[in-house]
LOZALUM-867301 format. One record per residue (C-alpha): residue in one letter; x negated, y, z. Coordinates in Angstrom, 3 decimals. Layout:
<sites>
<site r="A" xx="X" yy="Y" zz="Z"/>
...
</sites>
This chain:
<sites>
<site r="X" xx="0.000" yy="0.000" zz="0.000"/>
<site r="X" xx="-1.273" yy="3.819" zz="-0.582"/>
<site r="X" xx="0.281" yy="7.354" zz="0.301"/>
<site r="X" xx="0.055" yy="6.139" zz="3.938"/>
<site r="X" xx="-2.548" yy="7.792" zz="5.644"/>
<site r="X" xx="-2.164" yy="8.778" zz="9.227"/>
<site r="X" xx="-5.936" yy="10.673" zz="9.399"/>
<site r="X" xx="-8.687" yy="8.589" zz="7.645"/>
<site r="X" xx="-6.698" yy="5.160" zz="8.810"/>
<site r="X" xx="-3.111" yy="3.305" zz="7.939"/>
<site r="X" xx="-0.552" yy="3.371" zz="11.010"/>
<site r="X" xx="-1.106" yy="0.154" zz="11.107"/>
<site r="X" xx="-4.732" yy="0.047" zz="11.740"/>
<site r="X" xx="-4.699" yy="2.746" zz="14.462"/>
<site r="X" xx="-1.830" yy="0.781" zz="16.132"/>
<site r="X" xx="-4.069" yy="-2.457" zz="16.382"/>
<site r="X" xx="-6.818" yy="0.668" zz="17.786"/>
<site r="X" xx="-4.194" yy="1.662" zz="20.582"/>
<site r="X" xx="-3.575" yy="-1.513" zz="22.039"/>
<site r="X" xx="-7.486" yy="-2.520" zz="22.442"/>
<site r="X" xx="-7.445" yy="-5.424" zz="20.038"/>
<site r="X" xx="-10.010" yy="-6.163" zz="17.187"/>
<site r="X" xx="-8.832" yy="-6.101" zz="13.799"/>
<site r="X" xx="-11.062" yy="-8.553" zz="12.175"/>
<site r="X" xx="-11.883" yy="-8.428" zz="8.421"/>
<site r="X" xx="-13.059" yy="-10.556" zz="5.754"/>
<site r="X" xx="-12.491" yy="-13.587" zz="3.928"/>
<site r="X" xx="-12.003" yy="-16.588" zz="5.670"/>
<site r="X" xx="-11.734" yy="-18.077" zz="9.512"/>
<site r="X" xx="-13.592" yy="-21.082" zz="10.446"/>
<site r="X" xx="-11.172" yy="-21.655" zz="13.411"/>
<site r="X" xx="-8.397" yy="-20.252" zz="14.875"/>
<site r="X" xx="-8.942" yy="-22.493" zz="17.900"/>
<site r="X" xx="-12.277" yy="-20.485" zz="18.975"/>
<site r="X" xx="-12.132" yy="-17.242" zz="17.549"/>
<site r="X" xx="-12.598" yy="-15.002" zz="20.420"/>
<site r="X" xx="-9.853" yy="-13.225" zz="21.866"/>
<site r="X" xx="-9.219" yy="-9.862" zz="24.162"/>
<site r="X" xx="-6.681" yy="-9.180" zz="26.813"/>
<site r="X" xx="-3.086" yy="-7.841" zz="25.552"/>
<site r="X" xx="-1.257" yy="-5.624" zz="27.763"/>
<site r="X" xx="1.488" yy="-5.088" zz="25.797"/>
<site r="X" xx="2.576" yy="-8.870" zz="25.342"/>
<site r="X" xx="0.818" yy="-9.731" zz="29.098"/>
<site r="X" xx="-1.602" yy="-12.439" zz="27.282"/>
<site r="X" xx="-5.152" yy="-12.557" zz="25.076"/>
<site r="X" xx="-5.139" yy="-11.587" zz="21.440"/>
<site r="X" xx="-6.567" yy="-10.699" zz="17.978"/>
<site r="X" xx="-5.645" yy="-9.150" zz="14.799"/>
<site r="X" xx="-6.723" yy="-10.896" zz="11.728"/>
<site r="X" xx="-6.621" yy="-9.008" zz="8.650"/>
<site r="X" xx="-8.088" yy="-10.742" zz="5.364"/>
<site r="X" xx="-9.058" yy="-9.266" zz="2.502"/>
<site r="X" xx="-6.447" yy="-11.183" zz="0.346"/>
<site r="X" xx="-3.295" yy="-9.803" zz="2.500"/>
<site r="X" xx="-3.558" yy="-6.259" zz="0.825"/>
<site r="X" xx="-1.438" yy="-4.404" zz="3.432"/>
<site r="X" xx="1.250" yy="-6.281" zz="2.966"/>
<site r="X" xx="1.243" yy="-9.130" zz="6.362"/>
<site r="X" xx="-1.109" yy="-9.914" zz="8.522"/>
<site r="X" xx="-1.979" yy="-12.922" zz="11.029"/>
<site r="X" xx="-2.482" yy="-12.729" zz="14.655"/>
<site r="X" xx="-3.899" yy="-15.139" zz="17.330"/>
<site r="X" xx="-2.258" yy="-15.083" zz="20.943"/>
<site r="X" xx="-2.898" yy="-16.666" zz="23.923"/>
<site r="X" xx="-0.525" yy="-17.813" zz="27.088"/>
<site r="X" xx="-2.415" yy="-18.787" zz="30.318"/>
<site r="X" xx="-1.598" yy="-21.955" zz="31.721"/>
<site r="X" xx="1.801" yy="-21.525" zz="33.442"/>
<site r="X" xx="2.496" yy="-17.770" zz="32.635"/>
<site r="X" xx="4.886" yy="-16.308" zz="29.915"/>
<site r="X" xx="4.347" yy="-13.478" zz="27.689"/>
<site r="X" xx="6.151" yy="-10.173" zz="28.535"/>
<site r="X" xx="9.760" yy="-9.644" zz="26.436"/>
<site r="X" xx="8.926" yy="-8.302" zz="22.589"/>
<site r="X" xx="11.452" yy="-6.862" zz="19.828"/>
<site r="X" xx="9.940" yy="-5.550" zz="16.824"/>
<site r="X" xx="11.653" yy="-4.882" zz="13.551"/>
<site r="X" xx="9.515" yy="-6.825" zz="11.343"/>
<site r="X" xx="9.623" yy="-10.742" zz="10.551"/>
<site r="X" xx="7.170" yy="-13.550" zz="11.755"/>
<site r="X" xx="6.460" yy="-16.953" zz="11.513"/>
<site r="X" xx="4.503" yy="-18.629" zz="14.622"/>
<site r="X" xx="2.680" yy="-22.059" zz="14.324"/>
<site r="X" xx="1.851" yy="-23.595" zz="17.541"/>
<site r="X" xx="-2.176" yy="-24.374" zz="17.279"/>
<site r="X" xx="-2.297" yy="-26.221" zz="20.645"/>
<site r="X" xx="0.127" yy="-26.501" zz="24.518"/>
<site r="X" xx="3.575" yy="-26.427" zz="24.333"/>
<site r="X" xx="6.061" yy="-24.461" zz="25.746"/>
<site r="X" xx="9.682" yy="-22.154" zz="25.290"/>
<site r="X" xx="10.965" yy="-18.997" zz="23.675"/>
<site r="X" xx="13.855" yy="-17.636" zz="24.857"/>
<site r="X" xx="15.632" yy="-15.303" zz="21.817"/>
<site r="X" xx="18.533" yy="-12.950" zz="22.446"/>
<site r="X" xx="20.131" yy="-9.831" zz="20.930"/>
<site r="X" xx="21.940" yy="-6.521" zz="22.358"/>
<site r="X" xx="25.026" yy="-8.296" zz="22.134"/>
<site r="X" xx="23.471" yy="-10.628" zz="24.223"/>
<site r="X" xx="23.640" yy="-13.845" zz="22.419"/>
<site r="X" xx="20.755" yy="-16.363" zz="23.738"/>
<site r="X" xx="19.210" yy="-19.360" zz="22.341"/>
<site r="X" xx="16.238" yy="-21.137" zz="23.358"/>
<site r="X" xx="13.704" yy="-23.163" zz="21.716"/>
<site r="X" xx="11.296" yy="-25.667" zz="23.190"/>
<site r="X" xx="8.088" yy="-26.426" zz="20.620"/>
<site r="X" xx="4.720" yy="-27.933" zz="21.063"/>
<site r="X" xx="0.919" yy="-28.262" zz="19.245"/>
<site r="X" xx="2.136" yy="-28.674" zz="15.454"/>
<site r="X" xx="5.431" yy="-26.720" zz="15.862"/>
<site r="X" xx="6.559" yy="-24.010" zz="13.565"/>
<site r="X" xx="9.507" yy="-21.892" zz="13.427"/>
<site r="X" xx="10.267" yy="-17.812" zz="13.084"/>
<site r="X" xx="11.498" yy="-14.976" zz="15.579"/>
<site r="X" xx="14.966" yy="-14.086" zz="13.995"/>
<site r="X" xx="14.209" yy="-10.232" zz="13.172"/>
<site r="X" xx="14.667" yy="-7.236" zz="15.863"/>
<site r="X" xx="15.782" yy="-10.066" zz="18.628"/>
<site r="X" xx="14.266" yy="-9.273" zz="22.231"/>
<site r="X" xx="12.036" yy="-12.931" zz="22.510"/>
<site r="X" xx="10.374" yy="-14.648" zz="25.834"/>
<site r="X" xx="7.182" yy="-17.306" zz="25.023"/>
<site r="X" xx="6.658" yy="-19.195" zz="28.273"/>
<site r="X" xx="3.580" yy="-21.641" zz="28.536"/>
<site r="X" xx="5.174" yy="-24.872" zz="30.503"/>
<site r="X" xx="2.271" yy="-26.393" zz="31.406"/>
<site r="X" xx="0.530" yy="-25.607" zz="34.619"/>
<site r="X" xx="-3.024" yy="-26.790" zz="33.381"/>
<site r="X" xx="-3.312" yy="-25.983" zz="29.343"/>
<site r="X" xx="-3.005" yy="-22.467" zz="27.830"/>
<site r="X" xx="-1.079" yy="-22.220" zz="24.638"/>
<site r="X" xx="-2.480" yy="-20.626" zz="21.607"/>
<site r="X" xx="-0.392" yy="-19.926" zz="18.467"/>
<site r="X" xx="-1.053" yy="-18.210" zz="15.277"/>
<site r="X" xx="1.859" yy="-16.182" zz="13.793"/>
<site r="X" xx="1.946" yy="-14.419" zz="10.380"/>
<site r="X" xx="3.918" yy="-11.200" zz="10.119"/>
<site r="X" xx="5.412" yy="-7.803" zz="7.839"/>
<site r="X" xx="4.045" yy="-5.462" zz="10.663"/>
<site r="X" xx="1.951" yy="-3.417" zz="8.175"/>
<site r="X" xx="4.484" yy="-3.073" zz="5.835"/>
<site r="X" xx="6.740" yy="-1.940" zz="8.471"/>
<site r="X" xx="4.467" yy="0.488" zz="10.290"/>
<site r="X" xx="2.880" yy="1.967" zz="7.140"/>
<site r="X" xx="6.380" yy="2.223" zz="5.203"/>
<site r="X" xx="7.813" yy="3.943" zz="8.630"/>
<site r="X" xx="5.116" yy="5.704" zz="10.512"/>
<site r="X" xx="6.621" yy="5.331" zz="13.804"/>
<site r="X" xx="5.595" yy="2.988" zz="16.187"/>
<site r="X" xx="8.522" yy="3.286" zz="18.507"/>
<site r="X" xx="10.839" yy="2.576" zz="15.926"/>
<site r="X" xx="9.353" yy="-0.212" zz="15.054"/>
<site r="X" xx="9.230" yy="-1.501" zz="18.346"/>
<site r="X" xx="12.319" yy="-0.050" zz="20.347"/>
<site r="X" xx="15.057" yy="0.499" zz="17.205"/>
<site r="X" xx="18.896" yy="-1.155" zz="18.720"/>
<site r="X" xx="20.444" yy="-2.799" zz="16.449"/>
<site r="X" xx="21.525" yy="-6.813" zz="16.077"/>
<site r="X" xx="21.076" yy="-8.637" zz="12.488"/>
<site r="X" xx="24.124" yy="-10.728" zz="13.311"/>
<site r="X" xx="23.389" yy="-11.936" zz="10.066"/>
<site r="X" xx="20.381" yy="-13.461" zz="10.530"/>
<site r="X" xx="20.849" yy="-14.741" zz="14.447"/>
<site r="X" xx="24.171" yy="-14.303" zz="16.545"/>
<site r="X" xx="23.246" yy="-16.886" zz="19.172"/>
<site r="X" xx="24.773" yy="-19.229" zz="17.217"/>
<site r="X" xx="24.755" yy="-22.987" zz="18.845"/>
<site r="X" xx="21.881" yy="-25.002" zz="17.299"/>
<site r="X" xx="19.780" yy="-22.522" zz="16.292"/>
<site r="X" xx="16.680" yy="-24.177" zz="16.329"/>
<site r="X" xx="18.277" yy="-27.452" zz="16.817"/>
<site r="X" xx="15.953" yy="-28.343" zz="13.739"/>
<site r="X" xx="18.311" yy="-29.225" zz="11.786"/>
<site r="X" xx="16.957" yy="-28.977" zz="7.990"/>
<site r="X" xx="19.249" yy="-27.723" zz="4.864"/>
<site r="X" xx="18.284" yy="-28.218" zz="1.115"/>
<site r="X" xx="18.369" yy="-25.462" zz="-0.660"/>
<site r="X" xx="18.533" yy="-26.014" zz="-4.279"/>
<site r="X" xx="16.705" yy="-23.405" zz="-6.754"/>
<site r="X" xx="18.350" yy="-23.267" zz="-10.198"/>
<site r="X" xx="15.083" yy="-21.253" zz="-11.446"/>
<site r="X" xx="12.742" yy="-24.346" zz="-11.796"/>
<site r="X" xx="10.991" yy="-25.279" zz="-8.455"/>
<site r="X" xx="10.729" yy="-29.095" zz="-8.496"/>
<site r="X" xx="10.018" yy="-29.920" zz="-5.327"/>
<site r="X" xx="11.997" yy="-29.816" zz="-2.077"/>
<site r="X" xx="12.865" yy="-26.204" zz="-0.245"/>
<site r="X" xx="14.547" yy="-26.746" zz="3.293"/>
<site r="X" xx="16.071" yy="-23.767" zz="5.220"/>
<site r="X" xx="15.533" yy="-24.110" zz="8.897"/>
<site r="X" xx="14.675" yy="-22.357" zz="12.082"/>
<site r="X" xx="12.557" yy="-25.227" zz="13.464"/>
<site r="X" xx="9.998" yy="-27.603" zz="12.054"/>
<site r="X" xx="8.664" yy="-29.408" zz="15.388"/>
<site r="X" xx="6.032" yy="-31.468" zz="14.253"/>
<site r="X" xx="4.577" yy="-29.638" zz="10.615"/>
<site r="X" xx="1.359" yy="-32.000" zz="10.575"/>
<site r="X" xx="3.675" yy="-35.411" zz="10.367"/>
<site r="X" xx="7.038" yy="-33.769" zz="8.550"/>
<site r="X" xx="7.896" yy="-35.826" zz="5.446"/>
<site r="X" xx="6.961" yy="-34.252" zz="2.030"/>
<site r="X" xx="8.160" yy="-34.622" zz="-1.280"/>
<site r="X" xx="6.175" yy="-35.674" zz="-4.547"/>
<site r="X" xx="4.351" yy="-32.935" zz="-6.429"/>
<site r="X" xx="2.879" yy="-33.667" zz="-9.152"/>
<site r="X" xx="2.702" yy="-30.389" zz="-11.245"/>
<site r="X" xx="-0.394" yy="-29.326" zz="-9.298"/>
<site r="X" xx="-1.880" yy="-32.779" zz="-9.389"/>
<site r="X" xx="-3.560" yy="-35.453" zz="-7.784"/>
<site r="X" xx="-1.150" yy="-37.276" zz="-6.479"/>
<site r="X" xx="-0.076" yy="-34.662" zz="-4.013"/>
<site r="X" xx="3.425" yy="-33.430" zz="-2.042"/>
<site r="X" xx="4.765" yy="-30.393" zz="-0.695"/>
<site r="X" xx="7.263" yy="-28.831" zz="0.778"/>
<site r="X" xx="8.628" yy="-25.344" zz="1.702"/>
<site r="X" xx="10.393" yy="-23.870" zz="4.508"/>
<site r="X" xx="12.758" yy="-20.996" zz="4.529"/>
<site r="X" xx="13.202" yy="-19.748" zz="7.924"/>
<site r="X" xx="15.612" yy="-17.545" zz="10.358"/>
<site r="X" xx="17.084" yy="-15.489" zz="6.688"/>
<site r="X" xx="13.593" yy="-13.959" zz="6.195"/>
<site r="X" xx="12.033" yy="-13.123" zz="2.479"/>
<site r="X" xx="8.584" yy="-14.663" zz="4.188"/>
<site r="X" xx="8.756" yy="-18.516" zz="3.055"/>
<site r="X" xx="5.946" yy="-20.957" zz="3.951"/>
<site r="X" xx="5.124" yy="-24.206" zz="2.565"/>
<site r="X" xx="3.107" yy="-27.583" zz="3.166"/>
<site r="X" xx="0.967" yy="-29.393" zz="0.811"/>
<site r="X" xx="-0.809" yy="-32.445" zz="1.009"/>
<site r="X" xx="-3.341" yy="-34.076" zz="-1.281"/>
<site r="X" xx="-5.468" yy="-37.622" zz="-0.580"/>
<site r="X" xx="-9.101" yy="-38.488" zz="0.061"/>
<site r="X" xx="-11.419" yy="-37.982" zz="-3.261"/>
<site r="X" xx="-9.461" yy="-36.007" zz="-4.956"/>
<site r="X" xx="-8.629" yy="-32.184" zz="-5.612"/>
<site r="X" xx="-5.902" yy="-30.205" zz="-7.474"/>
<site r="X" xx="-5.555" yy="-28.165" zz="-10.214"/>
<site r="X" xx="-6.971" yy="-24.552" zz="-10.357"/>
<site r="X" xx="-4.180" yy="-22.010" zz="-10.076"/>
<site r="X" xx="-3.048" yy="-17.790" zz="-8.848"/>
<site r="X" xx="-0.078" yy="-16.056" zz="-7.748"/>
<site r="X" xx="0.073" yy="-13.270" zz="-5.685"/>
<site r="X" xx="-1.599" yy="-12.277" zz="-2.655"/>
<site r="X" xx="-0.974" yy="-12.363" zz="0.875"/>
<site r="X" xx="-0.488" yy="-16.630" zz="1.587"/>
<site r="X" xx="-2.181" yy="-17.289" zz="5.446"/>
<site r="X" xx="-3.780" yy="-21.022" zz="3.979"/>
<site r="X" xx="-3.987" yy="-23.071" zz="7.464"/>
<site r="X" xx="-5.982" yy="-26.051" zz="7.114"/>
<site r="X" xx="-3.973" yy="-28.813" zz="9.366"/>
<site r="X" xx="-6.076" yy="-31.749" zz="8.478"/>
<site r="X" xx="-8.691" yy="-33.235" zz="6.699"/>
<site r="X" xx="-12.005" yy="-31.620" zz="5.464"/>
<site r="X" xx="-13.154" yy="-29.931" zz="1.926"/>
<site r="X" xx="-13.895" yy="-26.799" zz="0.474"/>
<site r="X" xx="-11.855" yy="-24.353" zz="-2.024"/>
<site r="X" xx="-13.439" yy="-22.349" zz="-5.004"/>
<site r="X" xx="-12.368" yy="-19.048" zz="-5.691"/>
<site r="X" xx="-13.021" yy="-16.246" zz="-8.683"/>
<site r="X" xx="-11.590" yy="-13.788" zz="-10.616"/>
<site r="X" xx="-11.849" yy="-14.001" zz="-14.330"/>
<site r="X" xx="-15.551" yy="-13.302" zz="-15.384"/>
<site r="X" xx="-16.804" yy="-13.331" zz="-12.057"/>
<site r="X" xx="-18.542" yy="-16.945" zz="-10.405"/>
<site r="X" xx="-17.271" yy="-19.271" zz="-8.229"/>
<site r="X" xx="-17.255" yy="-18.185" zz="-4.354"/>
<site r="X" xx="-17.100" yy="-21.524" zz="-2.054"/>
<site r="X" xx="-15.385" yy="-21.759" zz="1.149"/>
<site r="X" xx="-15.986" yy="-24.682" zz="3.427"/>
<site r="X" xx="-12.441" yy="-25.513" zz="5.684"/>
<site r="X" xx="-11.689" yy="-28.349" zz="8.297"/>
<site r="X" xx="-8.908" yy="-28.571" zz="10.655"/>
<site r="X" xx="-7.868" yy="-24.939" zz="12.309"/>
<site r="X" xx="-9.720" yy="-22.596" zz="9.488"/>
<site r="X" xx="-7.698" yy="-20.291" zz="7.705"/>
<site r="X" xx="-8.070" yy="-18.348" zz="4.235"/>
<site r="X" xx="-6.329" yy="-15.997" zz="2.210"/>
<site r="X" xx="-6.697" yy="-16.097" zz="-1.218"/>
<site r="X" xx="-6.888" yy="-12.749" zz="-2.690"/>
<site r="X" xx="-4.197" yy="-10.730" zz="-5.065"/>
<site r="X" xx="-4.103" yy="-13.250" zz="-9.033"/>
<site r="X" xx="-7.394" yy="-15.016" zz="-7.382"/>
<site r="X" xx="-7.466" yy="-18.505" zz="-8.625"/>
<site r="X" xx="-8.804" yy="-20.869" zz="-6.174"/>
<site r="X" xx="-8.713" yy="-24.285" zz="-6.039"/>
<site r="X" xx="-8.687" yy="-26.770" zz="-2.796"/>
<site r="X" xx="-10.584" yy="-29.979" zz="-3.198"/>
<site r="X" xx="-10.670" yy="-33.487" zz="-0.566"/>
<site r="X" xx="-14.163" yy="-34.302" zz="0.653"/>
<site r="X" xx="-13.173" yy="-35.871" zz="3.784"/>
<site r="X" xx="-11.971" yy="-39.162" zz="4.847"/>
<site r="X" xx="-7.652" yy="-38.570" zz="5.474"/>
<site r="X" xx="-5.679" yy="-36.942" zz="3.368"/>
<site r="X" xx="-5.946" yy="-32.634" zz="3.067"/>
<site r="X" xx="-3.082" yy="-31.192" zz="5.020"/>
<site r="X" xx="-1.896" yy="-27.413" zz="4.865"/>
<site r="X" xx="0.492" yy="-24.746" zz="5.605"/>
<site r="X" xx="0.441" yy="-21.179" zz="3.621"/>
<site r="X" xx="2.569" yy="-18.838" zz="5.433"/>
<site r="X" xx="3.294" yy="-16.236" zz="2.566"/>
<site r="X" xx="4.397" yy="-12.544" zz="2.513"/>
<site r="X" xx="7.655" yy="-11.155" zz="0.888"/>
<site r="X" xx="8.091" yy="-14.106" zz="-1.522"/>
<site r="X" xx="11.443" yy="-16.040" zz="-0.362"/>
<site r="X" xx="12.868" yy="-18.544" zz="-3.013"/>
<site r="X" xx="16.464" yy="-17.125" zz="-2.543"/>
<site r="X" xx="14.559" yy="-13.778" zz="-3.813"/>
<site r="X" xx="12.610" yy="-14.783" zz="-6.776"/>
<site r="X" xx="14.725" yy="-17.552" zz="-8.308"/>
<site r="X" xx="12.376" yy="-19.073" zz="-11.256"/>
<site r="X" xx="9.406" yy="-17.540" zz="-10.564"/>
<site r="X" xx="7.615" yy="-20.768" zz="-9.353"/>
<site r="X" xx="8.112" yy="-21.589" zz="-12.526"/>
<site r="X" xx="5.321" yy="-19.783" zz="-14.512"/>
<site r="X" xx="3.407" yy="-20.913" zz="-11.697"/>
<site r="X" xx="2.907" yy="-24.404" zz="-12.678"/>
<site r="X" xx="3.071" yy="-23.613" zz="-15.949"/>
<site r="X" xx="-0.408" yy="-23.963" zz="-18.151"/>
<site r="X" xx="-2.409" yy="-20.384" zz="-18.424"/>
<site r="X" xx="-2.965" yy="-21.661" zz="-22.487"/>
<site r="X" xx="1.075" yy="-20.874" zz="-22.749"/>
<site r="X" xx="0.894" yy="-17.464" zz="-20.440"/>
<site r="X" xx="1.001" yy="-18.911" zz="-16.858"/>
<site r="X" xx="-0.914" yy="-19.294" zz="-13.944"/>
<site r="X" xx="-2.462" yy="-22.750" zz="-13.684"/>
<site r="X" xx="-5.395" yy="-24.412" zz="-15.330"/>
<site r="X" xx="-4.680" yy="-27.897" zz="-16.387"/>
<site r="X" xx="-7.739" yy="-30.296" zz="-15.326"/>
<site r="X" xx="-8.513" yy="-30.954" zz="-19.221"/>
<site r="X" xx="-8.883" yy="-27.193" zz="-19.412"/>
<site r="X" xx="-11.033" yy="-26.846" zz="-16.220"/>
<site r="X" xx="-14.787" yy="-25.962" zz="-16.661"/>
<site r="X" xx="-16.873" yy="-28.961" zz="-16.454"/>
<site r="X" xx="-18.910" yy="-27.789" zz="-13.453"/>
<site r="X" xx="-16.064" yy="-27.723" zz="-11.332"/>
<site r="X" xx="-15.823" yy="-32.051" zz="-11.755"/>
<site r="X" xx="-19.707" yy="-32.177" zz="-11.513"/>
<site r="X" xx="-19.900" yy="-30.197" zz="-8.051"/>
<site r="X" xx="-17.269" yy="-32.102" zz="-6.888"/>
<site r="X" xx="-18.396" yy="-35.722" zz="-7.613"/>
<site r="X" xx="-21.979" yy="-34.658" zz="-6.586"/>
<site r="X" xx="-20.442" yy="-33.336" zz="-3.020"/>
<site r="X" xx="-18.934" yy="-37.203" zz="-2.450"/>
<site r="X" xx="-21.685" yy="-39.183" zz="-3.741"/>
<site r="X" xx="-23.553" yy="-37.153" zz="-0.501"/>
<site r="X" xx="-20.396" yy="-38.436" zz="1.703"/>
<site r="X" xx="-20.720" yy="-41.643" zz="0.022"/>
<site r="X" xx="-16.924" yy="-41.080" zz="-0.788"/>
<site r="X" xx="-15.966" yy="-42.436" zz="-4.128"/>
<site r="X" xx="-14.219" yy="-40.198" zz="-6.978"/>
<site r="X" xx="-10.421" yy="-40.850" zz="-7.112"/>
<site r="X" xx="-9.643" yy="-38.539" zz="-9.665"/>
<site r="X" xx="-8.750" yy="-39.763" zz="-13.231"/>
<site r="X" xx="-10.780" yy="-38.789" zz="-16.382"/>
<site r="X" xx="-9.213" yy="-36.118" zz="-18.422"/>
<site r="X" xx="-9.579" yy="-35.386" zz="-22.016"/>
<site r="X" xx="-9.214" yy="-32.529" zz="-23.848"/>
</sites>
């Protein structure tokens, strides 16, 4: 975003200044689980602001922390966010001005979203472990479209259209939601996924390698998320879209290549709990050098399926004809060489199969 200047710095950044946090820049996070955190006055835990290059000012991520038995102090904020739960378990307690209440109880693995502008409670339940969670949000968007903190953070008004206190909430319950524009695999609207490392995914075979995916849509917000998986010795197809997708690496080990047109290849190493955001019509590609299967979740920006009907489609569809993948008999050949040369130094054996051109 431009034009929104408070001084030399974006509202944004100078709020992240006020509360004492560190804003921390660059390209990728080796893991969530250690990177070092600061106390939080405002939520009453530990924290940090992660802000990759690839998010533009569009969302951003954030690591919190709940001390063993304590709970965070009451939020409301008018923008949206997904949390995944990186490790403890615990409760949030949601409620509105019209004081509807629900309550949902999540562990290490759990994902689900705060419904927007609800007042919200996280409470740590166990007396020994602290909870740590990673949640991916609109706040700059918000505080750079409105300039105005307290707004942001003290506006009254309900979205009884996104969360009334309806019964079942975040039961978990999971709805398909069918997209006439092309996407072939399987979107589910929920509020609750409780377990995202074992969830079931559907085939996906339009980025390759024999791997499946799913996506979420969550709580009525135009974020959306999604999980892929893809199996030992093998790596998918080379591919952009826009910015602003929070990559969390749930399992397994590899490495991803990234470059703009014209420009060479920039590696990134990833294991369980690092994090990367692939910059703005980057293409990257993710490849399996470990020994399980390559797990992830990309909690995106503003791109909701029940906003962009049909766009997925150009996605997977071959950048020869216009779109924004590169079919494996297209790829260069270094990208095969580097990656059979990085097994035979596992001693992992190629799955992938040859392609011709």
């Amino acid at each position: 975003m431009t034009g929104v200047l408070v001084g030399e710095k974006m509202t944004f950044e100078r709020w992240v200044e006020s509360e004492g946090l560190d804003l921390v820049r660059g390209f990728y996070i080796e893991d969530l689980k250690a990177i070092p955190l600061k106390p939080w006055t405002r939520k009453g835990g530990l924290g940090v602001y992660i802000k990759l290059d690839g998010t533009g000012w569009e969302n951003v991520a954030y690591v919190c922390e709940i001390p063993p038995g304590k709970a965070l102090k009451p939020q409301r904020h008018l923008y949206e966010e997904n949390i995944y739960i990186l490790k403890g378990q615990g409760s949030t307690r949601v409620w509105n001005d019209g004081g509807r209440e629900q309550t949902v109880e999540w562990k290490a693995g759990s994902l689900f979203a705060i419904p927007l502008n609800t007042r919200h409670e996280h409470v740590n339940r166990s007396p020994d472990e602290a909870v740590r969670y990673v949640a991916v949000t609109l706040a700059p968007s918000m505080m750079n479209l409105f300039r105005d903190t307290d707004f942001i953070f003290n506006i009254p008004h309900d979205f009884t259209n996104r969360f009334d206190g309806e019964p079942g909430y975040f039961s978990g319950e999971e709805k398909v939601f069918k997209d006439p524009g092309g996407f072939r695999g399987q979107i589910l609207e929920t509020n609750l996924v409780l377990d995202v490392p074992k969830h079931a995914l559907a085939e996906r075979e339009e980025r390759g390698a024999g791997g499946r995916n799913i996506r979420f849509e969550m709580a009525g917000n135009v974020m959306d998320c999604h999980v892929s998986e893809f199996p030992v010795g093998t790596y998918k197809k080379a591919h952009r879209h826009a910015g602003h997708a929070h990559v969390i690496i749930l399992s397994g080990k590899g490495y991803s290549l990234l470059w703009q047109d014209g420009t060479p290849f920039q590696r990134v190493d990833w294991q369980a709990g690092s994090m990367i955001v692939p910059p703005d019509r980057c293409w990257h590609q993710h490849f399996n050098t470990g020994i399980a299967p390559a797990r992830y979740l990309a909690l995106h920006g503003m791109r909701s399926h029940k906003f962009k009907m049909g766009i997925e489609s150009s996605e997977v569809k071959s950048s020869k004809e216009g779109g924004k993948q590169i079919e494996f008999e297209d790829e260069l050949p270094e990208i095969r060489e580097m990656f059979e040369k990085e097994l035979v130094k596992l001693g992992l054996k190629c799955q992938m199969p040859v392609h011709k051109k």
